[in-house]
C-alpha positions as CSV (number, residue, x, y, z in Angstrom):
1,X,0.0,0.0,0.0
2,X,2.8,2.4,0.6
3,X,6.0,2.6,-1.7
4,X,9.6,3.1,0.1
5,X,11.1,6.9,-0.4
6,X,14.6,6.4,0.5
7,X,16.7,8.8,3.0
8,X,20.3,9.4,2.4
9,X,21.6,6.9,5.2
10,X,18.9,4.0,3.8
11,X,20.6,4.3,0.2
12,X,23.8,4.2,1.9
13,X,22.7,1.1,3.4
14,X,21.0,-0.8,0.4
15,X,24.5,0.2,-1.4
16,X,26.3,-1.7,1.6
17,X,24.0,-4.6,1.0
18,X,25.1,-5.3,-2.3
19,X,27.3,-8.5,-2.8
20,X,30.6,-7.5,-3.0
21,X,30.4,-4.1,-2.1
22,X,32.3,-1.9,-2.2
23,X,34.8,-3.4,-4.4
24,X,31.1,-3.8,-6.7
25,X,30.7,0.2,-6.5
26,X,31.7,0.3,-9.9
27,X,28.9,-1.9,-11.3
28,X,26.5,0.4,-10.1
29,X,27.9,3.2,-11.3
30,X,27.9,2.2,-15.0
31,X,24.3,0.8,-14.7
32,X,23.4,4.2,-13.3
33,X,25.1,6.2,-16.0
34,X,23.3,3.8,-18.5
35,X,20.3,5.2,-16.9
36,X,21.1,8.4,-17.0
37,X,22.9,8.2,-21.2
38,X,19.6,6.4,-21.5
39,X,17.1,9.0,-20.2
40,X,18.7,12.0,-21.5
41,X,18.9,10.6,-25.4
42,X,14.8,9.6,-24.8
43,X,14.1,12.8,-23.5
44,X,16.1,15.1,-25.3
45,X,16.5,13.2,-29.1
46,X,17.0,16.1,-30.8
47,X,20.2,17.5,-28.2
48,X,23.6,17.4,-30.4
49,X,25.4,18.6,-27.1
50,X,25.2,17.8,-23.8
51,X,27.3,19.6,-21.3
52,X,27.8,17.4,-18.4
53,X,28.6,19.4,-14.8
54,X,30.5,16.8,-12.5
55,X,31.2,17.2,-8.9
56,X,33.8,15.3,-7.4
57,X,32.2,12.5,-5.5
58,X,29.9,9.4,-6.6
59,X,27.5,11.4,-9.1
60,X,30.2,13.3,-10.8
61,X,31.6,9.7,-11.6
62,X,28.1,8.8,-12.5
63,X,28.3,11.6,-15.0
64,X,31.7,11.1,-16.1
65,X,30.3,7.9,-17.1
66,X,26.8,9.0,-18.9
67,X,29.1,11.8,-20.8
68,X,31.3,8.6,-22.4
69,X,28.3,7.1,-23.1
70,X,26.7,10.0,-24.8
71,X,29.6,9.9,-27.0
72,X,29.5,6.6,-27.9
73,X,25.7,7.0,-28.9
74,X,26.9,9.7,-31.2
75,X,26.5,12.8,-29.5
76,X,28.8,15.5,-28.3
77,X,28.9,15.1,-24.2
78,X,31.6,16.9,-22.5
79,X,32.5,16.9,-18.9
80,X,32.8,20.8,-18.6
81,X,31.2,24.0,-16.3
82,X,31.0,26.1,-19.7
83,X,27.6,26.0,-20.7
84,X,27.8,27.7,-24.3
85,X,27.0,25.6,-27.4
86,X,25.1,23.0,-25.3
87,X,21.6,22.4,-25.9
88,X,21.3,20.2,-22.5
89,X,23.3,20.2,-19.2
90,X,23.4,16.9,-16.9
91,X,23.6,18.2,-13.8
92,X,25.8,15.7,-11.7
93,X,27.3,17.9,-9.0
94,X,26.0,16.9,-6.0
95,X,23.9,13.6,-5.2
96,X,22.2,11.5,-2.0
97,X,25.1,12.5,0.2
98,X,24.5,16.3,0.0
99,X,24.0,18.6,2.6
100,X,23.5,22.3,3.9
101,X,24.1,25.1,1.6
102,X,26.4,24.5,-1.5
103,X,30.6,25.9,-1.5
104,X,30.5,29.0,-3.0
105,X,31.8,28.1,-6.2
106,X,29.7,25.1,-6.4
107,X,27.2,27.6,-6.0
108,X,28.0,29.9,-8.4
109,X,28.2,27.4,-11.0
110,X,24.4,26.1,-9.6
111,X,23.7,29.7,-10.5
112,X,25.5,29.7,-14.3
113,X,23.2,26.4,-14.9
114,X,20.1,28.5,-13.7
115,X,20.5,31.4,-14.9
116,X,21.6,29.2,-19.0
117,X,17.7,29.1,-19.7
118,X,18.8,25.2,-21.1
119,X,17.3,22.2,-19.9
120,X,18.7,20.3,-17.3
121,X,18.6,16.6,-16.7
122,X,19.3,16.4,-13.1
123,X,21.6,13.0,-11.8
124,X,20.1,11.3,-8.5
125,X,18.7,14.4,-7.5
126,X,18.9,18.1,-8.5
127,X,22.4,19.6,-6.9
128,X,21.3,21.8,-3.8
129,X,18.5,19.3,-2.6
130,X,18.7,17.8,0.7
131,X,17.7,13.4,-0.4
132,X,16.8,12.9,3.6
133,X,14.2,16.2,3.9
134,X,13.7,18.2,0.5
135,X,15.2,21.4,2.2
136,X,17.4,23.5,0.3
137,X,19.5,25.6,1.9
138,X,21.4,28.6,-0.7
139,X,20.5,28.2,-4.2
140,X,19.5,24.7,-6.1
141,X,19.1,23.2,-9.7
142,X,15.8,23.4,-11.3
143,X,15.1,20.0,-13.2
144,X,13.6,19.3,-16.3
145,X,14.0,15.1,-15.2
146,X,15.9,13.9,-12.3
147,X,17.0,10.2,-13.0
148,X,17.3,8.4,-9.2
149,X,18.4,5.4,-8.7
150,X,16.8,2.2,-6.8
151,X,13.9,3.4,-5.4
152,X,12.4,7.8,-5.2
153,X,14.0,9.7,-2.5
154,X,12.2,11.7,0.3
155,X,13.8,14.8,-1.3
156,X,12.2,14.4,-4.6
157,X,8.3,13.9,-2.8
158,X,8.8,16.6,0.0
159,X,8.3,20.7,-1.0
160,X,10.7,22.2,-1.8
161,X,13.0,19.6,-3.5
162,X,9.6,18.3,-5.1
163,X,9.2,21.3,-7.3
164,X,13.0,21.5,-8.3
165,X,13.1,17.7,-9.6
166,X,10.5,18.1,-12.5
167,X,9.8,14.8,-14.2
168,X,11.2,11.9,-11.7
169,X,12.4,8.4,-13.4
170,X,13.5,6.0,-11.2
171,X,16.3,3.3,-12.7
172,X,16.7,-0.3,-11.1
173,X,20.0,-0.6,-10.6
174,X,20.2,-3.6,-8.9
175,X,19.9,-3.6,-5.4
176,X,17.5,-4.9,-3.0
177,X,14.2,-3.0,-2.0
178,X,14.3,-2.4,2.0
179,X,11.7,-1.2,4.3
180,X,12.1,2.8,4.9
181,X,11.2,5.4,7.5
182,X,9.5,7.7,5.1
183,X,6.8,6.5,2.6
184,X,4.6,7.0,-0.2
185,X,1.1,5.8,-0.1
186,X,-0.9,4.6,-3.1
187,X,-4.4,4.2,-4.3
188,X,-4.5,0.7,-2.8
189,X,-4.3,2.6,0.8
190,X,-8.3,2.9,-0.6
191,X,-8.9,-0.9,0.5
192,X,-9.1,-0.2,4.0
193,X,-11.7,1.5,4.1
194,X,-15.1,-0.5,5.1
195,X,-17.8,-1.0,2.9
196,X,-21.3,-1.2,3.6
197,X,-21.9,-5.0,4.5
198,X,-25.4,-6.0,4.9
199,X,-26.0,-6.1,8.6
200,X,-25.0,-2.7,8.6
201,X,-27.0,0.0,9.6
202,X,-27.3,3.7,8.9
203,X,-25.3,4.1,12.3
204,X,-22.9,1.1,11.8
205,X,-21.4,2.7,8.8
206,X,-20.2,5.2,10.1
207,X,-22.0,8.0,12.0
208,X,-20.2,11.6,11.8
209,X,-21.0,15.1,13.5
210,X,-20.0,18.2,12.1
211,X,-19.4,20.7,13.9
212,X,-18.9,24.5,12.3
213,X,-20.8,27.4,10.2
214,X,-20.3,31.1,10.6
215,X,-21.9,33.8,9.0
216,X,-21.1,34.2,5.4
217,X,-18.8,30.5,5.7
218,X,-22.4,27.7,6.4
219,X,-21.5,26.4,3.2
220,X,-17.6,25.0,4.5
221,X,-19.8,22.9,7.1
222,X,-22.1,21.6,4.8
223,X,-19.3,20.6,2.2
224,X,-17.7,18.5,5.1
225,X,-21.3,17.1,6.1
226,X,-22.1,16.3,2.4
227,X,-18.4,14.9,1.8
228,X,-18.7,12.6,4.7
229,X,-21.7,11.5,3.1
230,X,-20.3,10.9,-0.3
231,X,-17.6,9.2,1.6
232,X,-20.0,6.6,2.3
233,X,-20.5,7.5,5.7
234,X,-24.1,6.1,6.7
235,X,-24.9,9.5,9.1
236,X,-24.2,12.6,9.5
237,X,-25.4,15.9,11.3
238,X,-24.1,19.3,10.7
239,X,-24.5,21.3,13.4
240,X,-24.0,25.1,12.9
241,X,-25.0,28.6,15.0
242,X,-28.6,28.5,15.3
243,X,-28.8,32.1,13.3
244,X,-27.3,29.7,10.3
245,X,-29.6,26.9,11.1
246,X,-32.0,28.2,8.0
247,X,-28.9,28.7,5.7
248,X,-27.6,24.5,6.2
249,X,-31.4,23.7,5.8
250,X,-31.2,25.6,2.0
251,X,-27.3,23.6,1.2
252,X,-27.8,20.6,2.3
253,X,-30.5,17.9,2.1
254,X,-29.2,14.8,3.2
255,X,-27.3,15.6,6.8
256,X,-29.0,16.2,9.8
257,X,-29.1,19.8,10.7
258,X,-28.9,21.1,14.3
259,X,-28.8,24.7,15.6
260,X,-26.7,25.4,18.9
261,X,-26.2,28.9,20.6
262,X,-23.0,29.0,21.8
263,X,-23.6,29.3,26.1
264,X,-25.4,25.8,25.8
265,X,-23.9,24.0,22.7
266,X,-22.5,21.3,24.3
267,X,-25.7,20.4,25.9
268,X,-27.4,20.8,22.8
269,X,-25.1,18.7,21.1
270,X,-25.2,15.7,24.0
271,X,-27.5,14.0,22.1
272,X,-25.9,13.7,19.0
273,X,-22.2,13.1,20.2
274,X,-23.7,10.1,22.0
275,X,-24.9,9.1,18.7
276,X,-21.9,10.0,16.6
277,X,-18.7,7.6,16.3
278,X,-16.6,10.5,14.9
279,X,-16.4,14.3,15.1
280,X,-15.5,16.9,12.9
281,X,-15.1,20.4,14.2
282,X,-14.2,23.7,12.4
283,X,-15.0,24.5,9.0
284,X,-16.4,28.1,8.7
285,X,-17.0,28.4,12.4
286,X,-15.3,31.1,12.7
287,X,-12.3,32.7,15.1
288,X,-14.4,34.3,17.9
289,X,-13.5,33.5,21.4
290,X,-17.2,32.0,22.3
291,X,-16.2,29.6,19.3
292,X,-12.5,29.0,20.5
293,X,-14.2,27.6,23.7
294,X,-16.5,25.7,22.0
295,X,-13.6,23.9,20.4
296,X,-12.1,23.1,23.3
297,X,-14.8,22.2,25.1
298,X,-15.9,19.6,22.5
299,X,-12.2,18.2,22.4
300,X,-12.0,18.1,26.3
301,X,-15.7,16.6,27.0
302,X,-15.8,14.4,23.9
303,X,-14.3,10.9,23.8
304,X,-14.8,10.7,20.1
305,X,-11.7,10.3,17.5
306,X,-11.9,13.7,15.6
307,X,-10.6,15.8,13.2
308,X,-10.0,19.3,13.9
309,X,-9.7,21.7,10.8
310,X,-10.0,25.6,9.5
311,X,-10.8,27.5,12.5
312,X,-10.9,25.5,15.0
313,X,-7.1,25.3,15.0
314,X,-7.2,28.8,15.5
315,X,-5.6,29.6,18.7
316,X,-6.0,25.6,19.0
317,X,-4.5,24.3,22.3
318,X,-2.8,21.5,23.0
319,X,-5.7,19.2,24.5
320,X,-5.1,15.9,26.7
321,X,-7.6,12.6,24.8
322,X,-7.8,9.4,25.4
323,X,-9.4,9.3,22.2
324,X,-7.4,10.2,18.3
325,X,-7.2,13.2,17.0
326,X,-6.3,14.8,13.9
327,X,-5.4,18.2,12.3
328,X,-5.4,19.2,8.8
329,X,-3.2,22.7,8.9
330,X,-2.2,24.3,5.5
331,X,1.2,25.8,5.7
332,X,0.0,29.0,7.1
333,X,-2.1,27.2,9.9
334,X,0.6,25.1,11.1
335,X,3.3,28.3,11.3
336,X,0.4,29.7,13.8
337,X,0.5,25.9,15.5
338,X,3.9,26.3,16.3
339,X,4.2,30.1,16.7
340,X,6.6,30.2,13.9
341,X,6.4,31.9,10.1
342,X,4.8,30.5,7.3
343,X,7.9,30.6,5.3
344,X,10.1,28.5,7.3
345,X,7.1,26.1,7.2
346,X,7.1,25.9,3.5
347,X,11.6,25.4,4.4
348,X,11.3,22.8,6.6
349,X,8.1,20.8,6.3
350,X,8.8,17.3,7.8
351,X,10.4,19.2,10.8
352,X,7.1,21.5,10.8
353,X,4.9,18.3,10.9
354,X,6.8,16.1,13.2
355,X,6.8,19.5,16.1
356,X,3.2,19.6,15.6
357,X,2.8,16.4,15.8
358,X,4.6,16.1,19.2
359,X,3.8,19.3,20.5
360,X,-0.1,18.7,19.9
361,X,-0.1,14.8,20.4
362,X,-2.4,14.2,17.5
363,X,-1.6,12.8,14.0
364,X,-0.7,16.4,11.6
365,X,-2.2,16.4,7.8
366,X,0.1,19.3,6.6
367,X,-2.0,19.4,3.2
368,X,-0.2,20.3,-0.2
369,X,1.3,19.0,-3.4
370,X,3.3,16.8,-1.1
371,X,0.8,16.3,1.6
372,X,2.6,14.9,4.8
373,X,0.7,12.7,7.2
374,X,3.0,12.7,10.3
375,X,1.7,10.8,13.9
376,X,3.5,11.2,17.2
377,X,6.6,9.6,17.6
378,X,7.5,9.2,13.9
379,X,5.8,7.3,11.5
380,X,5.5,9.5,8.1
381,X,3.6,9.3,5.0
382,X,3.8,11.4,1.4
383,X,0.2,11.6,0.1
384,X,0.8,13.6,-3.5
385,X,-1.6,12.8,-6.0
386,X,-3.4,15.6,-5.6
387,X,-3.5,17.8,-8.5
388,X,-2.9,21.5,-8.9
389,X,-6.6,22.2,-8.9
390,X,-7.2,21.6,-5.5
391,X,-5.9,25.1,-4.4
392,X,-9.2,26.5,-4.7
393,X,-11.7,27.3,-1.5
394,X,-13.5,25.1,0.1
395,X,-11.5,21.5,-0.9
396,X,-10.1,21.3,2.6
397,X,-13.5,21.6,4.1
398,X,-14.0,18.3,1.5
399,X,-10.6,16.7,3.2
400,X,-12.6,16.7,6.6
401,X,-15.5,15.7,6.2
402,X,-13.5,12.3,4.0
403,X,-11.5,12.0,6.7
404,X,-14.2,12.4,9.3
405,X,-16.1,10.0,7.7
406,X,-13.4,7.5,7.8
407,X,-12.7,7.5,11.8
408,X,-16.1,7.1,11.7
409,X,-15.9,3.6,10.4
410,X,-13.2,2.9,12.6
411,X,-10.1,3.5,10.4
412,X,-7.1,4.2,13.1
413,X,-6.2,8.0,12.7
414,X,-2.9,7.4,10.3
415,X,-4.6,5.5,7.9
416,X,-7.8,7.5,8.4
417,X,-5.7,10.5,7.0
418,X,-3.9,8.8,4.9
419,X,-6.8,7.2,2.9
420,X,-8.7,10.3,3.2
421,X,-5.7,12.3,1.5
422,X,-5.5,9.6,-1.1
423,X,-9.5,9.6,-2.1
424,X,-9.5,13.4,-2.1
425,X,-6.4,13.9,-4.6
426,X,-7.9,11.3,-7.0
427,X,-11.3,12.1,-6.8
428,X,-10.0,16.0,-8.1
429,X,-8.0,14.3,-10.8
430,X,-11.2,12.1,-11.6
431,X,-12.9,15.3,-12.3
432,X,-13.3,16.4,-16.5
433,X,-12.2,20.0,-16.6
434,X,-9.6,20.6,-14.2
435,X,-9.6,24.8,-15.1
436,X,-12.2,25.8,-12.8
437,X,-12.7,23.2,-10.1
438,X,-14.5,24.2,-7.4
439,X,-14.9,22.3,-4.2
440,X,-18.1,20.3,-4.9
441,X,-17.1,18.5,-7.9
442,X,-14.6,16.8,-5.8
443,X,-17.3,15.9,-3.9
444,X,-19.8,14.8,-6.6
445,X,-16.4,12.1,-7.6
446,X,-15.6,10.8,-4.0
447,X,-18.4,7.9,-5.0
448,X,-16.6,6.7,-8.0
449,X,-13.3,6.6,-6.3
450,X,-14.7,4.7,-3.8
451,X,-16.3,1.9,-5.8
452,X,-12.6,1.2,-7.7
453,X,-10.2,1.7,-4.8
454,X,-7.7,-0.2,-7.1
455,X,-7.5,3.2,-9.4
């Protein structure tokens, strides 16, 4: 269900694995250059010149090698920093063993390929990107392809080394696949969810309360509510300020709507958290303190697994449960979490997750291209096969209530989130026209992902 993304140390390892190694270094080497010679001919057949940048350690010898066997194909490949007369550069300065900010002349001559307009075939990964995190620390190449070796690395799936490695190919070069701290889950993550058997009932399916509404944002509840429902969650009540009550009554047919005011809510809502098996609390609710408290209170009094999104991780505090929770920040949110800026988020975004993480004792959804599923005490997962479209309003209120509805079947919170991130990305790729995408044609395609969780 989840393909390996390898770390720096865990390709050092599978390397020390292989018979004979390293006196058998060299047999990798030349089937990676194949790879590379290989790759850059099939995605460049029209290049007469290929100026191939070496570094000094393992990938400039990988390089070395792809330049020879450029030539030998027929094509003028020269190991050489000047850039003029090429048509491509094979950028094999720096590889899985890199680290902090480049030299200053290896940086300069990062900034010569940047600044060349050519395209670049990147070796391993692109020269400035951290393999273990996807942090990039001074100035990095910007891939056309980046041919790894063996198996992805976490620094080609994790922002920002994802957007610097454009097209990713990964070449078998031999060694054996090993078990890895850091994965990548796949549509077949889809399995675990429950389906409707026959002695269930409406309840037994999974029974979901949303909690949230605001002026002007009703409709971010009711997309969770009707989500969860699309989700194949059997029942679910949206529950919003009782001024909005009329408001979710016009949206939304199928949930069950409640009105609360805000000095009695959690009395009001008694009933229905006794009938729930999951909760879902903050989309649209709104950043008031009267709402604040109601978060917390519904977190504190609740013994419910739930997922806590939008506002109600505004000014969210850390809250002792016996029971799971989950939060689904965007960058922005998180950097409030952990009382940090936004743009060292976006820097650092396994650190960002795991602090949350730990700090909050919940499992973290730090949603994006390379959305990061992060529990307590470790365990990670890269969820990207969500398109570009998604960055439009109200798809994260569509996360929630998927994932809502998935603790309410009794997924365990990691692969709650994880399936939930998986079902949302393809159910936005399922959609026709991905210019203009709004928020409930993701939900209208939950149902058909659903029914082929092979896809």
């Amino acid at each position: 269900m989840h393909e390996p993304l390898y770390s720096a140390d865990e390709m050092r390892a599978a390397e020390a694995r292989y018979p004979g190694y390293p006196g058998t270094a060299d047999e990798l080497m030349e089937r990676a250059a194949a790879a590379v010679a290989a790759e850059a001919l099939r995605a460049f057949p029209d290049a007469g010149r290929f100026a191939v940048v070496c570094g000094k350690g393992a990938n400039g010898g990988d390089g070395r090698i792809a330049a020879r066997l450029l030539r030998e194909a027929g094509r003028d490949a020269e190991e050489t920093n000047d850039l003029s007369g090429a048509d491509v550069v094979v950028d094999a300065l720096f590889g899985t063993g890199f680290q902090g900010p480049p030299r200053p002349d290896a940086a300069a001559l990062i900034e010569r390929i940047e600044m060349s307009g050519l395209p670049v075939l990147s070796v391993d990964l692109p020269s400035g990107v951290d393999a273990s995190t996807g942090e990039t620390t001074g100035v990095s190449v910007n891939a056309d392809v980046t041919v790894t070796f063996h198996g992805s690395k976490v620094g080609l799936a994790v922002a920002p080394g994802r957007f610097r490695a454009g097209r990713v190919v990964v070449a078998d070069i031999g060694l054996e696949p090993a078990t890895t701290s850091i994965v990548r889950a796949t549509p077949a993550v889809l399995a675990l969810v429950p389906r409707r058997g026959p002695r269930d009932s409406k309840f037994t399916a999974g029974s979901l309360l949303v909690v949230g509404g605001a002026p002007g944002t009703t409709g971010a509840a009711v997309l969770a509510a009707t989500a969860a429902l699309r989700a194949d969650a059997g029942y679910v009540t949206v529950a919003v300020p009782a001024d909005e009550l009329a408001v979710a009554e016009m949206l939304a047919l199928e949930p069950v709507k409640r009105g609360f005011a805000y000095g009695s809510a959690l009395e009001t809502l008694e009933a229905d958290l006794a009938r729930a098996s999951a909760l879902a609390v903050g989309p649209g609710l709104g950043r008031s303190d009267v709402a604040r408290d109601l978060v917390r209170g519904l977190l504190e009094r609740s013994t419910l697994p739930a997922v806590v999104d939008a506002d109600g991780l505004f000014a969210l505090a850390p809250v002792a449960r016996d029971a799971a929770t989950v939060l689904t920040p965007h960058t922005g949110e998180l950097a409030r979490l952990l009382d940090t800026d936004p743009a060292w988020v976006s820097a650092h975004r396994l650190e960002a997750a795991a602090g949350c993480a730990d700090r909050f004792g919940a499992v973290v959804v730090l949603k994006g291209a390379d959305t990061i599923v992060r529990a307590p005490g470790g365990r990670t997962v890269v969820c990207d096969v969500g398109p570009p479209s998604l960055a439009t309003a109200g798809t994260g209120d569509v996360l929630t209530g998927v994932l809502g509805a998935f603790l309410a079947k009794g997924l365990d919170a990691i692969d709650a989130a994880v399936a939930a991130a998986i079902a949302h990305g393809l159910a936005a790729r399922a959609v026709p026209n991905q210019a203009g995408l709004i928020a409930s044609d993701v939900v209208e395609a939950l149902p058909s992902i659903l029914s082929c969780p092979s896809r």
